[in-house]
N, C-alpha and C positions, 0 to 999 in steps of 0.2 A: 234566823237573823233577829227576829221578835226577841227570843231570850238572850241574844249577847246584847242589846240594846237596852233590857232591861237590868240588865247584870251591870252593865256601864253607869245606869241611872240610881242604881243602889249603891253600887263602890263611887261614887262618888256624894250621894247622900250620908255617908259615913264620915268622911274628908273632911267633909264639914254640913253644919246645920242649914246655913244658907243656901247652903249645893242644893239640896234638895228642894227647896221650895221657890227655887230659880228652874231645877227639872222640870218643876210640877206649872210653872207659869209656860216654859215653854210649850210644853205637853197642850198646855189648856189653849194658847194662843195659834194652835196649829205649828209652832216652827217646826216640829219634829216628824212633821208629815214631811218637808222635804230634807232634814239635817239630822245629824246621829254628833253624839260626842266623837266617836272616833272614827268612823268609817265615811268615806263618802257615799252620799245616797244619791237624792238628785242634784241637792246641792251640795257644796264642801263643808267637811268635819268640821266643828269647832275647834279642836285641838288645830285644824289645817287656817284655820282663820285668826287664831291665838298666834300660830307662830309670824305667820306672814306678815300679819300687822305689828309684832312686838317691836315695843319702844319707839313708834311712830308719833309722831305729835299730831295730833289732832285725830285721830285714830277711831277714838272714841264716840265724835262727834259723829263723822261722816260715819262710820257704821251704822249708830240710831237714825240718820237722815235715809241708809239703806232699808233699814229694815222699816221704815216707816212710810217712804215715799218708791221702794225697788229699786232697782239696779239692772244690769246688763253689761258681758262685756268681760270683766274682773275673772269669772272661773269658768269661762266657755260661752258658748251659745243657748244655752238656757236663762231667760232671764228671772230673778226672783220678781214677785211682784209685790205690789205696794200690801200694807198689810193695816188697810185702817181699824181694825176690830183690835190695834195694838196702841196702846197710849204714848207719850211721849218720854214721861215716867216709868214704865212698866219697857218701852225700848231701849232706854239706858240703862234699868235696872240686867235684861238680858245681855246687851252688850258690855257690861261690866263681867258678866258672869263667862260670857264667851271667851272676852281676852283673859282673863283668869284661870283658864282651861290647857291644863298641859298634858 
């Protein structure tokens, strides 16, 4: 699982320049302990979070309010938790990179 995760984190550092150093924020920020680009882990894929929110307005806001204050509810009974070691900056920069994720 380790190597298609990483294999996911390179073919998309290829994609483009930014892919990568949004992998490497997430990496560093722990999101990837519980998120994978394509598979669900503990919590739901990126690419599962890309689609469901696409062309929502305001989408973007309330996800950095998630990832930055948690959530519960949205993809089950496991709730994400508040993630203060993540800036507010550095949350929209992720959340840009999530919905961008196909």
């Amino acid at each position: 699982m380790k190597r298609s995760l990483m294999l996911c984190v390179v073919l998309s550092a290829f994609a483009s320049p930014g892919a990568f150093a949004q992998a490497d924020l997430a990496k560093a920020k722990n999101c990837m302990a519980c998120h994978t680009v394509a598979t669900k882990l503990v919590g739901p894929a990126y690419k599962d979070i890309a689609q469901k929110y696409a062309g929502q307005k305001g989408a973007e806001d309330k996800l950095v309010q998630k990832v930055l204050k948690g959530g519960a509810g949205t993809w089950g009974p496991i709730p994400m938790p508040a993630n203060p070691q993540v800036s507010e900056a550095e949350a929209r920069s992720l959340v840009k990179w999530v919905l961008a994720t196909k």
